[in-house]
N, CA, C and O atoms as a Maestro MAE file, in Angstrom:
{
 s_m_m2io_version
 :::
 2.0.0
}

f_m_ct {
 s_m_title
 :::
 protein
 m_atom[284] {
  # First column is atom index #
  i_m_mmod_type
  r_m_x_coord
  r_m_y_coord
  r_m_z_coord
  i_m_residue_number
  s_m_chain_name
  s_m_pdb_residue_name
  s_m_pdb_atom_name
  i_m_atomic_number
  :::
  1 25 -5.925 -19.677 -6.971 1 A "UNK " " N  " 7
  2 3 -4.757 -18.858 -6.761 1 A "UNK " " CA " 6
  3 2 -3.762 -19.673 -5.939 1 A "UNK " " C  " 6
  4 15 -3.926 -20.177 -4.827 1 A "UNK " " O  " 8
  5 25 -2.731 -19.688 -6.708 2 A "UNK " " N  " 7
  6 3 -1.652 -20.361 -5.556 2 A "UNK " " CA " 6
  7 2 -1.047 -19.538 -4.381 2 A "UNK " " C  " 6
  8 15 -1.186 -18.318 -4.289 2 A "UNK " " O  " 8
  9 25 -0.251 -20.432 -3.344 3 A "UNK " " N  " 7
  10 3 -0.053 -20.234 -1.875 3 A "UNK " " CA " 6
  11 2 1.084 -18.843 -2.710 3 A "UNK " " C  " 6
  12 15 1.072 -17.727 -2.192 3 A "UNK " " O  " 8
  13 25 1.540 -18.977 -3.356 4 A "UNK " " N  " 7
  14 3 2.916 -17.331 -3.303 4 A "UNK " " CA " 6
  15 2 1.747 -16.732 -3.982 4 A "UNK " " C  " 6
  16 15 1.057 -16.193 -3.116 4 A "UNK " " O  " 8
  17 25 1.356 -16.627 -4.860 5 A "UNK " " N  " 7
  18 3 0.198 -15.376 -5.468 5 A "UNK " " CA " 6
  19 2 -0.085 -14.600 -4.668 5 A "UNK " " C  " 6
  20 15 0.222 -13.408 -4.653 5 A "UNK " " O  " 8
  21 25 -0.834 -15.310 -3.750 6 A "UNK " " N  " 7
  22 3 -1.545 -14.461 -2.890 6 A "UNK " " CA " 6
  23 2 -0.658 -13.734 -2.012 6 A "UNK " " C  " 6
  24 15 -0.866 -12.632 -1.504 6 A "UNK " " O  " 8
  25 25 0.429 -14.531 -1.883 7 A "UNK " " N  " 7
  26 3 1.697 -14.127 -0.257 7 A "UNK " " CA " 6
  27 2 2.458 -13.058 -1.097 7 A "UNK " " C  " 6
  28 15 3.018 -12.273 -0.330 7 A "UNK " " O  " 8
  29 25 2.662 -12.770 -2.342 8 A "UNK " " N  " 7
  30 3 3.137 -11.884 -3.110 8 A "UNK " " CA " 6
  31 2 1.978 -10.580 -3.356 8 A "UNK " " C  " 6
  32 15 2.279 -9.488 -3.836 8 A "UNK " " O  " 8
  33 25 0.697 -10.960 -2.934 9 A "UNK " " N  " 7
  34 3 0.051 -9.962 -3.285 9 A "UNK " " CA " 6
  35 2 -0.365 -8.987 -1.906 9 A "UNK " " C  " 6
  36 15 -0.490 -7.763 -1.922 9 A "UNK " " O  " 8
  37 25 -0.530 -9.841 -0.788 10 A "UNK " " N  " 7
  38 3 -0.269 -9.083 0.312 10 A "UNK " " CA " 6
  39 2 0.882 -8.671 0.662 10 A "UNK " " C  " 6
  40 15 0.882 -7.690 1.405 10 A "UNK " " O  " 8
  41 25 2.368 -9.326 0.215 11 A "UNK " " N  " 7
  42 3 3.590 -8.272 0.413 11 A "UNK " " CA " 6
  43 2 3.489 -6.947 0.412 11 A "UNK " " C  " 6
  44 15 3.552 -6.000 1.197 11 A "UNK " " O  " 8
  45 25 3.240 -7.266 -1.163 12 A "UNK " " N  " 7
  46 3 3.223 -5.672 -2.281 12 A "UNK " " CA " 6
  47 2 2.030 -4.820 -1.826 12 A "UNK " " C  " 6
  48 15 1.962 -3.641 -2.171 12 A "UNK " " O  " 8
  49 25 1.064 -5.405 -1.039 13 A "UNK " " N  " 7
  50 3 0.265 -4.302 -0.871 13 A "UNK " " CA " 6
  51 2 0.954 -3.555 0.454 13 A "UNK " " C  " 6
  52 15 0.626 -2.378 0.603 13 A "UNK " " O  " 8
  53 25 1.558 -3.926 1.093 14 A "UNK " " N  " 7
  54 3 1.613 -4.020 2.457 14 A "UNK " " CA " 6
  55 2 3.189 -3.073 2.318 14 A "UNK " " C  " 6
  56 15 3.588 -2.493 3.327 14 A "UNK " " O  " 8
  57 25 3.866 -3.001 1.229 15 A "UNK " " N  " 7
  58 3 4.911 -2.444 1.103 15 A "UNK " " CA " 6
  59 2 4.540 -1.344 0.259 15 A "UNK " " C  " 6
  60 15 5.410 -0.502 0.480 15 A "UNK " " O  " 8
  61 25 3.803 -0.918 -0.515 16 A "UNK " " N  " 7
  62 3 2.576 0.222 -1.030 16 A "UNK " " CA " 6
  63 2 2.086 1.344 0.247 16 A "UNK " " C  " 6
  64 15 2.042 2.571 0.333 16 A "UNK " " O  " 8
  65 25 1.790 0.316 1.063 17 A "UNK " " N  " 7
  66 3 0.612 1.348 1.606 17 A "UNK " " CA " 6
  67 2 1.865 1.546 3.037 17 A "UNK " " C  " 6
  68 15 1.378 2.205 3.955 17 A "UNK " " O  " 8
  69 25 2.816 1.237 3.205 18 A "UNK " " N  " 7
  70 3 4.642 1.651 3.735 18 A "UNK " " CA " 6
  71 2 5.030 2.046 3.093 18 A "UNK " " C  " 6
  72 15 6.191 2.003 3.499 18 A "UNK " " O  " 8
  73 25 5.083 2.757 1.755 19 A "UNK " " N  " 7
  74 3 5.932 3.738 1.227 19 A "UNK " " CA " 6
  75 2 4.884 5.073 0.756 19 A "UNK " " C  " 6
  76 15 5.320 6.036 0.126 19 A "UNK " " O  " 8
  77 25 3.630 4.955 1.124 20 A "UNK " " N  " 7
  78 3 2.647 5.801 1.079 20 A "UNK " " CA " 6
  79 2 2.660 6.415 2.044 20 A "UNK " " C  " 6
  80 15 2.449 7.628 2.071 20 A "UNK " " O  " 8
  81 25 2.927 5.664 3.101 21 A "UNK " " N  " 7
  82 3 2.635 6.396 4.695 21 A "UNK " " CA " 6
  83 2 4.096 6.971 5.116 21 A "UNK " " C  " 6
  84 15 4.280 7.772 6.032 21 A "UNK " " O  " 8
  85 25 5.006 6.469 4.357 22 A "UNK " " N  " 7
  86 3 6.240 7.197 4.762 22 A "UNK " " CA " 6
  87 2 6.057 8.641 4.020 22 A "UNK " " C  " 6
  88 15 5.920 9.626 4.745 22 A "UNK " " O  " 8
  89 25 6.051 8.787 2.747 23 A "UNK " " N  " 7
  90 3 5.782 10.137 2.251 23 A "UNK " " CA " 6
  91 2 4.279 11.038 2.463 23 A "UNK " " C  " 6
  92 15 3.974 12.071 1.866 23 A "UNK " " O  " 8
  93 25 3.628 10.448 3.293 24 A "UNK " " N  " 7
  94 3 2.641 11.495 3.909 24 A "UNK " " CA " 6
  95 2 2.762 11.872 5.442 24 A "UNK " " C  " 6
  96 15 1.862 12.562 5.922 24 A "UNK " " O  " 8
  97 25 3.867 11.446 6.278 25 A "UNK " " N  " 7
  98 3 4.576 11.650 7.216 25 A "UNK " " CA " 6
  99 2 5.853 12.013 7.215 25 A "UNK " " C  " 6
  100 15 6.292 12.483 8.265 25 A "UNK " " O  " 8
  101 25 6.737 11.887 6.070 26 A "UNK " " N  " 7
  102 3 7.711 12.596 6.339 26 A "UNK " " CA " 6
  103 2 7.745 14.532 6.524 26 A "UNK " " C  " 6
  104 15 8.435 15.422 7.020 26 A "UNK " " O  " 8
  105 25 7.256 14.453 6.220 27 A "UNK " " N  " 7
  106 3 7.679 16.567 6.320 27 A "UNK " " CA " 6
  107 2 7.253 16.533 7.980 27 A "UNK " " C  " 6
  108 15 7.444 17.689 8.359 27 A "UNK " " O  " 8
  109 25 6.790 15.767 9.069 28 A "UNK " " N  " 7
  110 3 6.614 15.683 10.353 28 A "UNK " " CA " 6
  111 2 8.346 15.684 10.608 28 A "UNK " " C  " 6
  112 15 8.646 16.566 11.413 28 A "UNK " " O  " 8
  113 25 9.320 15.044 10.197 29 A "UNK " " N  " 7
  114 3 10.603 15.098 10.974 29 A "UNK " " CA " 6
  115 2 11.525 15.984 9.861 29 A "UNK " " C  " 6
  116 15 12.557 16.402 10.387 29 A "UNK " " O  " 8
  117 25 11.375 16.356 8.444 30 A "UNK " " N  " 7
  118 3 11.838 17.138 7.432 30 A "UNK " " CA " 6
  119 2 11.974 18.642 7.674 30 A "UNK " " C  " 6
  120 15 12.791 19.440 7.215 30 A "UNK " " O  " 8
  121 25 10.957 18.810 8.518 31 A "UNK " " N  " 7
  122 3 10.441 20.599 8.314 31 A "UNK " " CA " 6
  123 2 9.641 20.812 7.279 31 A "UNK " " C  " 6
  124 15 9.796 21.884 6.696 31 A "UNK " " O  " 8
  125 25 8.887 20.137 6.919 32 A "UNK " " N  " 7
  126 3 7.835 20.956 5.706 32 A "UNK " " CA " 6
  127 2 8.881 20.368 4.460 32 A "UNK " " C  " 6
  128 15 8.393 20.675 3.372 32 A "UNK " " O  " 8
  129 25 9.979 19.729 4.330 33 A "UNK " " N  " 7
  130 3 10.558 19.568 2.907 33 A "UNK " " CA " 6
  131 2 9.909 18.222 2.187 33 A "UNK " " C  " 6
  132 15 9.625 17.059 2.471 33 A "UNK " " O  " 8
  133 25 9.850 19.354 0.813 34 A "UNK " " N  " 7
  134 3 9.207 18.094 0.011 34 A "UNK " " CA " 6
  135 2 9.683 16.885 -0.752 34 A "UNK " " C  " 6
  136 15 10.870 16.954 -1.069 34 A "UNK " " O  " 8
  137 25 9.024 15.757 -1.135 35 A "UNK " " N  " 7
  138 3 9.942 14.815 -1.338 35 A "UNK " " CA " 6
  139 2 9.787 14.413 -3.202 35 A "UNK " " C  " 6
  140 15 10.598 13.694 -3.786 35 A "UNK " " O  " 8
  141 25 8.662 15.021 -3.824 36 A "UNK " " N  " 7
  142 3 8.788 14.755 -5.131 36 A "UNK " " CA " 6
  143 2 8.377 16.224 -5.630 36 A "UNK " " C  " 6
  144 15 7.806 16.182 -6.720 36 A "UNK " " O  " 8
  145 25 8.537 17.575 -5.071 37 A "UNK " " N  " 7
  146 3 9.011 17.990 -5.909 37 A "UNK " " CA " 6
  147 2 7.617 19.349 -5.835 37 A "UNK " " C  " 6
  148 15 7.686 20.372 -6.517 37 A "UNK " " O  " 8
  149 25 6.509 19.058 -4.924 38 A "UNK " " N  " 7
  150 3 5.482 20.133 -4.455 38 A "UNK " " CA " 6
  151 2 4.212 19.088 -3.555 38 A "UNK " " C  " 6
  152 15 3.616 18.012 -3.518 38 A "UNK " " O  " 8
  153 25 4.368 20.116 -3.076 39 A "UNK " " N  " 7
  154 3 3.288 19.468 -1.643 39 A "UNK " " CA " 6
  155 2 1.868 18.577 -1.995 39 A "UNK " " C  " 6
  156 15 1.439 17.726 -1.216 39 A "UNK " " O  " 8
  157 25 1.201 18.917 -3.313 40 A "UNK " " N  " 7
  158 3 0.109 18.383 -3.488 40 A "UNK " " CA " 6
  159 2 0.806 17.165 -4.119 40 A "UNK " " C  " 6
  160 15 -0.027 16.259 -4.147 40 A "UNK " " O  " 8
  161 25 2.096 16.714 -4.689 41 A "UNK " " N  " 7
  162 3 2.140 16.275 -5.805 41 A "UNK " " CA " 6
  163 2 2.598 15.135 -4.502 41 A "UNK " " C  " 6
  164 15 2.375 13.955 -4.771 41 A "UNK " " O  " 8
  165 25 3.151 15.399 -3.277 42 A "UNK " " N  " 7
  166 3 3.826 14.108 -2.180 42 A "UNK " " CA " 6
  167 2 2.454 13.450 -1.627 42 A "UNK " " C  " 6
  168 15 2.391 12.251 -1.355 42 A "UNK " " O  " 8
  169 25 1.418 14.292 -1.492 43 A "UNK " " N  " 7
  170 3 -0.532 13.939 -1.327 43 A "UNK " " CA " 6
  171 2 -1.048 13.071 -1.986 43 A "UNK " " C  " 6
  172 15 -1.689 12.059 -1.702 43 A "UNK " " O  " 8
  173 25 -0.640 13.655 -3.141 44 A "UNK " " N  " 7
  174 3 -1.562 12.610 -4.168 44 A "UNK " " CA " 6
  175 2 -0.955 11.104 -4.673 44 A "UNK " " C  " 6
  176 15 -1.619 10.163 -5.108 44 A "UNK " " O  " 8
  177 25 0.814 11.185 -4.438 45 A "UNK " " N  " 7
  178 3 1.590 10.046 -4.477 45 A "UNK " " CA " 6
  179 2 0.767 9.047 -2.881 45 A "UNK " " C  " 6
  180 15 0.182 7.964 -2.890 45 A "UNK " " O  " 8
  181 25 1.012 9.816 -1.916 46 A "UNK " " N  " 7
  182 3 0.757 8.757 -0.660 46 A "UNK " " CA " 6
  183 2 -0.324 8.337 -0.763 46 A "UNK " " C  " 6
  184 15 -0.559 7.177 -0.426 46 A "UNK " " O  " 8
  185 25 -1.528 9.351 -1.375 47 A "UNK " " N  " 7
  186 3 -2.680 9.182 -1.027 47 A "UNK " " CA " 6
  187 2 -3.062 7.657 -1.569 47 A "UNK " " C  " 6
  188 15 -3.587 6.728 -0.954 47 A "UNK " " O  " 8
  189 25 -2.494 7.763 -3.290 48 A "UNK " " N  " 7
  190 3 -2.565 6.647 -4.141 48 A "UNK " " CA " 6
  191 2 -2.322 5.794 -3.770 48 A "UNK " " C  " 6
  192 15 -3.156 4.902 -3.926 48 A "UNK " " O  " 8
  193 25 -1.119 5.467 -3.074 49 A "UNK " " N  " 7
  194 3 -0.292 4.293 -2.601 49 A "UNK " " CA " 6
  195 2 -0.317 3.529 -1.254 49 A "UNK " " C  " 6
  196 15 0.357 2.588 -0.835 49 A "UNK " " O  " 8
  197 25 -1.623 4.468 -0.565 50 A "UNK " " N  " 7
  198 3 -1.799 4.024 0.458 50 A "UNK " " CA " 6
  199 2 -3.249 3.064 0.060 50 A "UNK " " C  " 6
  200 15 -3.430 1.864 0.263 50 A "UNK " " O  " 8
  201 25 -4.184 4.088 -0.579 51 A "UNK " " N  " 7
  202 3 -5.259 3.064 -1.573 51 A "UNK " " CA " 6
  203 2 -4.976 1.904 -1.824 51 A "UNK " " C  " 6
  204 15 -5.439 0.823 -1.462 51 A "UNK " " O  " 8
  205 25 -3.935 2.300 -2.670 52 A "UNK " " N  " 7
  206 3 -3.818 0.624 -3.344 52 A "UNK " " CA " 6
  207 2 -2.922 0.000 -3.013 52 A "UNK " " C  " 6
  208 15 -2.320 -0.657 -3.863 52 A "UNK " " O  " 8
  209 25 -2.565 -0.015 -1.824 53 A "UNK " " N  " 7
  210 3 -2.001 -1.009 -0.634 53 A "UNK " " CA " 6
  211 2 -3.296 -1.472 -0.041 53 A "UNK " " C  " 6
  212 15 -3.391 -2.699 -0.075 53 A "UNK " " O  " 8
  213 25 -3.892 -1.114 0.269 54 A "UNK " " N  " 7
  214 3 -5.060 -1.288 1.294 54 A "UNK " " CA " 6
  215 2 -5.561 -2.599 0.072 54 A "UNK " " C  " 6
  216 15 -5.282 -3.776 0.299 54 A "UNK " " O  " 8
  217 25 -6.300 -2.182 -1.171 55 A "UNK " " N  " 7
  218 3 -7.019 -2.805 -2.023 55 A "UNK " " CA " 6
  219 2 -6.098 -4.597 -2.238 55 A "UNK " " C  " 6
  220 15 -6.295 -5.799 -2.059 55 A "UNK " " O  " 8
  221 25 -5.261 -3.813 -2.637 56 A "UNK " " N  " 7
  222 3 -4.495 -5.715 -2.234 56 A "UNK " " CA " 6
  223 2 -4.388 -6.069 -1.491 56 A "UNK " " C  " 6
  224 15 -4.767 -7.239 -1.452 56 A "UNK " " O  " 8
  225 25 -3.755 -5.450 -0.081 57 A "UNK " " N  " 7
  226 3 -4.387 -6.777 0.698 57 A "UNK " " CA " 6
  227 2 -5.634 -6.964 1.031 57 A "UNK " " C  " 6
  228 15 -6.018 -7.890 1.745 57 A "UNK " " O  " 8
  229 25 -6.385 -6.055 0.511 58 A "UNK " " N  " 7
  230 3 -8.058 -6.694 1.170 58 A "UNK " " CA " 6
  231 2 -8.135 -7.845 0.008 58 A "UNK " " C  " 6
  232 15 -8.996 -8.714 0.150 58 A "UNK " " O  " 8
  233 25 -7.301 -7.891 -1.098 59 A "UNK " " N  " 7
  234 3 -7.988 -8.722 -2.356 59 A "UNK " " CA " 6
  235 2 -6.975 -9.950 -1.883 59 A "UNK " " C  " 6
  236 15 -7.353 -11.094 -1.633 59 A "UNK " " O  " 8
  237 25 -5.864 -9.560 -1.825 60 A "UNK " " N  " 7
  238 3 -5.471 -10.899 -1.323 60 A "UNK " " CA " 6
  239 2 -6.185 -12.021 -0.247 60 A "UNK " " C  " 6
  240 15 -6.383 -13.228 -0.390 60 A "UNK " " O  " 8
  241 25 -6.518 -11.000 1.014 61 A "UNK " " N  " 7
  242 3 -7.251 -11.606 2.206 61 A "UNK " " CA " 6
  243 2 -8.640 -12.763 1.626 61 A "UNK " " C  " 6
  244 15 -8.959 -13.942 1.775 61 A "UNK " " O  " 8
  245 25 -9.038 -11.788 1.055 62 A "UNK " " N  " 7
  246 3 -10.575 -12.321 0.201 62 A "UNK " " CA " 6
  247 2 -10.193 -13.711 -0.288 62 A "UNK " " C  " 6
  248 15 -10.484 -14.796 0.217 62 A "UNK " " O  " 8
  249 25 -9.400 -13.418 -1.499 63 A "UNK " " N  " 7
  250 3 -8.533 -14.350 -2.419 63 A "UNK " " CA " 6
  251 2 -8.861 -15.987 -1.515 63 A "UNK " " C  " 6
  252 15 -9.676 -16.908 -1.458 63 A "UNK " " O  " 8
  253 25 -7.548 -15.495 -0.916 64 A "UNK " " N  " 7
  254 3 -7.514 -16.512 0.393 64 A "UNK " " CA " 6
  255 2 -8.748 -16.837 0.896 64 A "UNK " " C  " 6
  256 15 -9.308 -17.815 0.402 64 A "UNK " " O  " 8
  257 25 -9.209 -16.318 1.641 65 A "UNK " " N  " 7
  258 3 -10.471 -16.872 2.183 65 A "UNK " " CA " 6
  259 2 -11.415 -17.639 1.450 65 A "UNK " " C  " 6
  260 15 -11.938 -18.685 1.835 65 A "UNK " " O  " 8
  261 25 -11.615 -17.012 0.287 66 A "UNK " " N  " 7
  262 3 -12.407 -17.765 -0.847 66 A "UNK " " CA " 6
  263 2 -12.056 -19.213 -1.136 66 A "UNK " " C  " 6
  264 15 -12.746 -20.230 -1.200 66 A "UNK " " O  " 8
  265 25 -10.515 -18.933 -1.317 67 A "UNK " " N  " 7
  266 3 -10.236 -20.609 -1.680 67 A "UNK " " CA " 6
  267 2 -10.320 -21.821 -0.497 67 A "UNK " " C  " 6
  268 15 -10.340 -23.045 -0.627 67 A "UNK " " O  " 8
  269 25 -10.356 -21.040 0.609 68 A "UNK " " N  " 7
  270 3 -9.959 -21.946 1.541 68 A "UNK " " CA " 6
  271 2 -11.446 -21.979 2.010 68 A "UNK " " C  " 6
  272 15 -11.571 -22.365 3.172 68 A "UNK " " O  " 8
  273 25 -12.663 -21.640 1.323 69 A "UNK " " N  " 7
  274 3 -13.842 -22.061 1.623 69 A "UNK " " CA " 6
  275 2 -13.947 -23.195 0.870 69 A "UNK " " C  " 6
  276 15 -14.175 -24.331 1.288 69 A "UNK " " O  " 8
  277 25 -13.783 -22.864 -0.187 70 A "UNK " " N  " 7
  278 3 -13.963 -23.849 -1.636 70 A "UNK " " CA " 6
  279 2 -13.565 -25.367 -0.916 70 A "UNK " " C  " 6
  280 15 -14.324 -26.335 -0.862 70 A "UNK " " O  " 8
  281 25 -12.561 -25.317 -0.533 71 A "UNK " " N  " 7
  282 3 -11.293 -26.862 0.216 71 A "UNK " " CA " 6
  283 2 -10.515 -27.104 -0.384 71 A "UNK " " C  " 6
  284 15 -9.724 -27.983 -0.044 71 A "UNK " " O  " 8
  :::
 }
 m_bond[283] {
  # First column is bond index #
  i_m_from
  i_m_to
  i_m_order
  :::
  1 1 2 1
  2 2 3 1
  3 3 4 2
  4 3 5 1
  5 5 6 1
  6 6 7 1
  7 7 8 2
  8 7 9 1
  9 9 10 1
  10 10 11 1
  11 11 12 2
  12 11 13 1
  13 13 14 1
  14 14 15 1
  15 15 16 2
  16 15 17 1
  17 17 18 1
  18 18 19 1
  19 19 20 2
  20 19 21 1
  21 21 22 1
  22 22 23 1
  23 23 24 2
  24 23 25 1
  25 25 26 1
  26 26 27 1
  27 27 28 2
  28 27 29 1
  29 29 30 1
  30 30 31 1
  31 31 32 2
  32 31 33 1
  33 33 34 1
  34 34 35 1
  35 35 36 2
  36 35 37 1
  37 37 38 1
  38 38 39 1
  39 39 40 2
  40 39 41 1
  41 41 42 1
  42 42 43 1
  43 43 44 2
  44 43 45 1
  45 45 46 1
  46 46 47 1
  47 47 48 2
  48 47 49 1
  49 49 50 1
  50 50 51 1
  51 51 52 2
  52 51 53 1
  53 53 54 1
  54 54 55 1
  55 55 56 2
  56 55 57 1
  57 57 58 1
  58 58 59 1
  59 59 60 2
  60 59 61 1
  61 61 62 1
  62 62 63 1
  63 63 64 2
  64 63 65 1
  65 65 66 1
  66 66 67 1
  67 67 68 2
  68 67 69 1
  69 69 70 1
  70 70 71 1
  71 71 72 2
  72 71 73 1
  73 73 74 1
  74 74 75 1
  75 75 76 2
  76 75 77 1
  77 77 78 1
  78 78 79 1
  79 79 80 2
  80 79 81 1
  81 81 82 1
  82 82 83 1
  83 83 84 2
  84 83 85 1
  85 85 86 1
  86 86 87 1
  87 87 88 2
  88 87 89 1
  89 89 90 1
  90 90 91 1
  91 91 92 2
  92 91 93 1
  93 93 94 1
  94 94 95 1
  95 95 96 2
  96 95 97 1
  97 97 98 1
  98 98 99 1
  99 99 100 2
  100 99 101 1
  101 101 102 1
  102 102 103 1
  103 103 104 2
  104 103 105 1
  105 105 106 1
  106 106 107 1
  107 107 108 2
  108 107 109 1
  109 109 110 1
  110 110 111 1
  111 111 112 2
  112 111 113 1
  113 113 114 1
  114 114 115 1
  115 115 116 2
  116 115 117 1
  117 117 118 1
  118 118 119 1
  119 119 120 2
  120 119 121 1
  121 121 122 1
  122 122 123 1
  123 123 124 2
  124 123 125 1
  125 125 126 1
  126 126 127 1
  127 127 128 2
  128 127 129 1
  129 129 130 1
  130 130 131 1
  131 131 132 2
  132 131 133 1
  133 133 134 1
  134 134 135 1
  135 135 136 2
  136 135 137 1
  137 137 138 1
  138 138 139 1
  139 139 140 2
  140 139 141 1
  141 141 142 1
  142 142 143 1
  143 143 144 2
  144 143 145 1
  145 145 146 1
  146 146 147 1
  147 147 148 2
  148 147 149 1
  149 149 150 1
  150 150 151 1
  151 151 152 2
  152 151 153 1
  153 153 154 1
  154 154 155 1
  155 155 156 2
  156 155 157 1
  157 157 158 1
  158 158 159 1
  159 159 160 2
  160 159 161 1
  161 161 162 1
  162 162 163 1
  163 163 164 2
  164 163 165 1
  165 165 166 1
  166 166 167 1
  167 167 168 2
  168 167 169 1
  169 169 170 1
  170 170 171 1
  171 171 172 2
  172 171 173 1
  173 173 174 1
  174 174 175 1
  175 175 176 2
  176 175 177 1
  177 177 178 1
  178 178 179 1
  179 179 180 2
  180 179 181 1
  181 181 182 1
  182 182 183 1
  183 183 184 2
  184 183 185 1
  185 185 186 1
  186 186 187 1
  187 187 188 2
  188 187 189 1
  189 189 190 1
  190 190 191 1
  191 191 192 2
  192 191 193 1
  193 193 194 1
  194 194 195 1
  195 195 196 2
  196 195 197 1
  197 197 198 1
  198 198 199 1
  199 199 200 2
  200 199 201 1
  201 201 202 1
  202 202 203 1
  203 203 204 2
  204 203 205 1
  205 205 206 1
  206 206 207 1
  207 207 208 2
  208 207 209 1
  209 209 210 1
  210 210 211 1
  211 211 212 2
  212 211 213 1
  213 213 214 1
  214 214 215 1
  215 215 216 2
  216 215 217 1
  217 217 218 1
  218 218 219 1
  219 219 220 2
  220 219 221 1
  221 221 222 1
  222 222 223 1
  223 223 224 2
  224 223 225 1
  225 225 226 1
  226 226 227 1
  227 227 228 2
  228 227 229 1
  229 229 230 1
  230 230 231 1
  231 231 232 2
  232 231 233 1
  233 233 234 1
  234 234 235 1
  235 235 236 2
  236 235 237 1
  237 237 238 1
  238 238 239 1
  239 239 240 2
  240 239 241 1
  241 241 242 1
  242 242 243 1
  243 243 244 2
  244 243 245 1
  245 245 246 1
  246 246 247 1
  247 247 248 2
  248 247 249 1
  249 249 250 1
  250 250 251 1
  251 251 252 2
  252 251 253 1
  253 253 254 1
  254 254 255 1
  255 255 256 2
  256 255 257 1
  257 257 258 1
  258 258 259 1
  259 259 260 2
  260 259 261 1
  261 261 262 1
  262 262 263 1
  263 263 264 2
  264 263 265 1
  265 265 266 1
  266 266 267 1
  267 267 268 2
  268 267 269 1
  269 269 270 1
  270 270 271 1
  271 271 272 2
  272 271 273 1
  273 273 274 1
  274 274 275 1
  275 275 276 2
  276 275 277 1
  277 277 278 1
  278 278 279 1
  279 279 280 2
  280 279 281 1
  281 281 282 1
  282 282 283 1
  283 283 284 2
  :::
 }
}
């Protein structure tokens, strides 16, 4: 894996699991208002997007580490 692959893959996770955590915290400064449209449906968006933020950068981290065992 090359040096941006990976630096592109922890971005995007890392900007995933920041736009996950913004819509499962916003109705804290909103009042309860929803942002796509019903309460389970802003849950199951963050919930997702916080997942698979997490999953790339753990795969990126790995990624990395792996190669830089290899030499």
């Amino acid at each position: 894996m090359s040096n941006a692959r990976w630096i592109v893959t922890l971005t995007l996770g890392v900007i995933m699991f920041g736009i996950g955590l913004f819509v499962a915290i916003r109705p804290l400064w909103t009042h309860n208002a929803v942002f796509l449209g019903a309460r389970w449906l802003d849950l199951t968006f963050a919930a997702v997007f916080m997942l698979r933020g997490m999953i790339n950068v753990r795969t990126a981290l790995n990624r990395r580490q792996a190669r830089l065992a290899q030499g």
